[in-house]
KOLMAR-622067 format. One record per residue (C-alpha): x, z, y. Coordinates in steps of 0.2 Angstrom, whole numbers, plus 5000, padded with zeros to 4 digits. Layout:
BEGIN
XZY...
END
This chain:
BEGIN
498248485087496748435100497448395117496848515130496548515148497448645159496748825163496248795180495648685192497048575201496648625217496948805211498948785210498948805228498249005227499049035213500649105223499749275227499249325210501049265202501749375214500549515207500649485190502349465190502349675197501349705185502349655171503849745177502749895176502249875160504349835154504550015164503250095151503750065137505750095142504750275148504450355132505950345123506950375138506150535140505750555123506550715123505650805138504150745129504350835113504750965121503250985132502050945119502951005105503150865093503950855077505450715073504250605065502650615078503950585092504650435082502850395080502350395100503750295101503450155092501650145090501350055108502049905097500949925082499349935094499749765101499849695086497849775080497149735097497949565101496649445087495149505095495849505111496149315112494249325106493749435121494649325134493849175127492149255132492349355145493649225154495449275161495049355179493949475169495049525156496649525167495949665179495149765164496549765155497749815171496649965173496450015156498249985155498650115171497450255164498250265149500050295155499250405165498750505152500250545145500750665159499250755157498850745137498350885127499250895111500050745099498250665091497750625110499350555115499650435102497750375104498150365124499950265119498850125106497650095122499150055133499349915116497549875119497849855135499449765134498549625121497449555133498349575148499749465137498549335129497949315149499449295157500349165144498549065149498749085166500649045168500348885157498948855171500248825186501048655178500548535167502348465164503348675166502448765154503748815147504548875162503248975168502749045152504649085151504649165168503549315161505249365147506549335162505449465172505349585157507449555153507749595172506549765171507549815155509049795164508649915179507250025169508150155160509450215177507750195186506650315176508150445175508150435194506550445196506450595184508050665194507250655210505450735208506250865195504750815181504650695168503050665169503250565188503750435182502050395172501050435188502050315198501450185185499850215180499550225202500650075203499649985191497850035198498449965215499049785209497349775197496249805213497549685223497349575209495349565207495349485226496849375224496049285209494349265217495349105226495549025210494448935198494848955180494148825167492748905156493148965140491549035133490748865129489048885123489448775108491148855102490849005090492049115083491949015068492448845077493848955089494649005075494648855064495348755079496748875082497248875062497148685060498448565059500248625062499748785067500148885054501948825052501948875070501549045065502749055050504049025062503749175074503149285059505149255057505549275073504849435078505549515064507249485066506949485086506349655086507549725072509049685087508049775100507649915088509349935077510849855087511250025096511150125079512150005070513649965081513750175083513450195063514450065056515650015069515850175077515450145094515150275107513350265115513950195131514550065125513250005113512050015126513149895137513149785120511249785120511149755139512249585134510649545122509749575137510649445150510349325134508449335133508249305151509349155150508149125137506449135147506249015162508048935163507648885142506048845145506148725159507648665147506248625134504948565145506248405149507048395133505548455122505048615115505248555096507148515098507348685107506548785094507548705080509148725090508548925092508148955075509648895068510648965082510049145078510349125062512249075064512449235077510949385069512049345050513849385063513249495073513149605056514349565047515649545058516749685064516449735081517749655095517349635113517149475114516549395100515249515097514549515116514449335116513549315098512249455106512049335120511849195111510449285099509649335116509449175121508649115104507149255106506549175121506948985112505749025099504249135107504249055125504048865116502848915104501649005115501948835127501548735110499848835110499548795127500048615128499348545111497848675106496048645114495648745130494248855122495248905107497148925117496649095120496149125099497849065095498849145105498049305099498549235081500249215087500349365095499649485080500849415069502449425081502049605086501549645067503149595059503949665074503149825069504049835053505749755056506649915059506349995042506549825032508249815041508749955036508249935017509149775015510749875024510649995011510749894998511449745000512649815013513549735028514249595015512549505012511149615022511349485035511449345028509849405018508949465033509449345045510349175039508949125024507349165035507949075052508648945041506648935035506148945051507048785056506748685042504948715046505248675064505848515060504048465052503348495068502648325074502548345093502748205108504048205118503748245136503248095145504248065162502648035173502348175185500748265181
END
């Protein structure tokens, strides 16, 4: 991995406060969104009506159109530069959502929820660039600051969109308020970053060819083994947890949700608090802990019979472990991969979390259904994170350097 330089200019750390603020609105917007629709998947199908399977589809596809967009996005950034892209994508963002309160029929809607992905990807490979920007020795924690936003959003959003859908009496005010919301922050956000000088990342002498092999040499794609692992099990938890604790342990829906929301306190813990954790420490040794750790509590947390306490806290720990991996590999990007080709590589890593993210759902629920609650887990779980940290201990990274940067 090439050493890189950071994504702005020194002097710009010290404008930088503004725009975090901003972006950091913005995110919680975007954690609102996607919360939106299947919160109100109901309403929806019944406004438009949608079969089961088209509902289930506009549910999940906001997912699958990260995952498409987000390679070329890294691309896009890398030529167009971050302040660009970040206002672009804002807007493109806010139209969308927009959109679905006004749609025509099913075909438009799912194309208007796969722009909110488009969207999403380079507003996503922007921000990872510009949190790592803010500190050459936190990188970690502020690229960690982005999944304790989004955890706190999930927290609130649900209540917070049946309020809002209380309140005005229409389902569809709540996707005003954000696509307005997020319109606003893009125009406040185009003059806040005009303070700020960004390194530049179309390079006359880097072509797609050269970004792309930069961002796929040396441990790189180890690095992506390891998420491809990770998002698949990360995203079978957010997706399945619920279902299963009501399907096979008989819970009632409140308390499932309160389990989930236990999943959720863990990823925040796992964001900035972790990340700064791994910026002292390391963010191989943190990765290795967090693989293995997830596979210990993902194999209980399914196999296990639910009780109150040792299930919560195994949903805790397992939250924790998303952001160990994801947060410290995108930081690994940013720390270790050239300037010009960090944007590239992030969009690798990105496609192939989303991707695998995409399909976690069904393939848990395959290896359920045949290998049952004895071994599913230990399948789906216990043998890939074991992999994954088994390949995280090849990683050959330095340790962080005690000099202030």
């Amino acid at each position: 991995m090439a050493g890189r330089s950071t994504g702005t200019s020194p002097t710009a750390t010290s404008y930088a406060l503004v725009p975090l603020i901003v972006l950091c609105l913005v995110y919680i917007l975007y954690a609102w969104d996607r919360m939106a629709i299947p919160v109100e998947l109901v309403e929806i199908s019944r406004a438009y009506g949608l079969q089961p399977v088209t509902a289930a589809t506009l549910s999940s596809i906001f997912t699958l159109g990260i995952s498409l967009f987000v390679l070329p996005a890294g691309l896009v950034v890398s030529y167009l530069g971050i302040p660009t892209c970040f206002v672009g994508s804002i807007i493109l963002f806010s139209l969308a959502t927009g959109y679905t309160a006004i749609g025509i029929s099913a075909p438009d809607l799912l194309v208007a929820r796969c722009v909110t992905g488009l969207g999403e990807a380079v507003f996503s490979v922007c921000l990872l660039s510009f949190l790592s920007s803010l500190s050459e020795r936190r990188k970690g924690m502020f690229i960690g600051l982005s999944t304790t936003i989004y955890g706190l959003s999930g927290i609130v959003g649900a209540p917070l969109i049946g309020a809002v859908q209380h309140g005005f009496g229409d389902w569809r005010a709540i996707f005003y308020l954000l696509g307005g919301g997020g319109l606003v922050f893009g125009v406040i956000l185009k003059f806040a970053l005009r303070q700020m000088t960004f390194v530049a990342l179309n390079q006359s002498t880097a072509t797609v060819r050269e970004r792309f092999a930069c961002a796929m040499s040396g441990q790189m794609p180890r690095l992506y083994a390891i998420i491809a692992i990770s998002g698949m099990g990360t995203y079978s938890v957010i997706t399945m947890l619920v279902n299963f604790e009501r399907t096979y342990n008989s819970l009632s829906l409140a308390r499932a949700a309160m389990l989930f929301s236990f999943f959720s306190i863990g990823s925040i813990l796992g964001g900035a608090p972790l990340g700064l954790v791994a910026d002292i420490v390391g963010q191989k040794r943190v990765i290795v802990a967090s693989a293995f750790t997830k596979m210990i509590a993902g194999t209980l947390l399914f196999m296990l019979p639910f009780h109150a306490i040792s299930t919560t806290f195994l949903a805790i720990i397992f939250g924790i472990g998303v952001g160990g991996i994801y947060v410290n590999a995108c930081a690994i990007i940013q720390r270790h991969v050239a300037a010009f080709a960090a944007p590239t590589a992030t969009g690798i890593l990105l496609c192939i979390y989303y991707g695998t993210a995409s399909v976690s759902g069904p393939v848990f629920q395959q290896v359920m259904k045949h290998l049952g609650v004895g071994m599913g887990p230990v399948v789906f779980y216990g043998v890939p994170y074991a992999i994954a940290g088994c390949i995280a201990l090849t990683l050959a990274l330095p340790l962080p350097s005690r000099k202030a940067s």
